[in-house]
C-alpha positions, 0 to 999 in steps of 0.5 A, a space after each residue: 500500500 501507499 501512505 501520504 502524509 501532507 504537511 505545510 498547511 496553515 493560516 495565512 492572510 490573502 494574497 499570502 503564499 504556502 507550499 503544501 508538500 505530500 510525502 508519500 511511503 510504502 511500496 511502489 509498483 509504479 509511477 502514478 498520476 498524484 493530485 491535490 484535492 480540496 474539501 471546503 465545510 459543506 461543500 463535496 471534495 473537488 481536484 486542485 491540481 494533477 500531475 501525470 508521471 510524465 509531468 503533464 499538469 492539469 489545474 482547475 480554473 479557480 487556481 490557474 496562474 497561481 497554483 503550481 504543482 511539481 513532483 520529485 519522483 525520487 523523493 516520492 514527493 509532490 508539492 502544491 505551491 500556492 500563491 495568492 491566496 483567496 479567502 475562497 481557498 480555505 479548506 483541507 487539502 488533500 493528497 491523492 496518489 492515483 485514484 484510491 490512495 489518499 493523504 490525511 488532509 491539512 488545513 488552509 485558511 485564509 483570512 480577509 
């Protein structure tokens, strides 16, 4: 199995900067898509950002242009980095490595 533990959320004003990092254990059968996903209070779990194992990304239109995601394969490691954070950003973010595995979750919030 895969285990993913976030780290690097936290509280922020808006128009402030965090990087997420998502490390990731375990055993290894092959290189996946990993993605970061967000869950806000009442609201259904939505994709972030993805990234292939070839490096294509892929951003949802909230976040474009100040979203980035990256990954170091021989690290196991993807990262989310943030800037320009909105209000509309709080939420936990989680990790995803392909389609079944998923991080615990950490907490952003930005205030206004």
């Amino acid at each position: 199995q895969v285990q993913l533990v976030e780290s690097g959320g936290g509280l922020v004003q808006a128009g402030g900067s965090l990087r997420l990092s998502c490390a990731a254990s375990g055993r290894f059968f092959s290189i996946n898509t990993m993605a970061w996903h967000r869950q806000a209070p009442g609201k259904q779990r939505e994709l972030v950002a993805a990234i292939s194992s070839g490096g294509s990304t892929n951003y949802a239109d909230s976040v474009k242009g100040r979203f980035t995601i990256s990954r170091d394969n021989a690290k196991n490691m993807v990262y989310l980095q943030m800037n320009s954070l909105k209000p509309e950003d709080t939420a936990v973010y989680y990790c995803l490595w392909g389609r079944n595995y998923w991080g615990q979750g950490t907490q952003v919030t930005v205030s206004s």
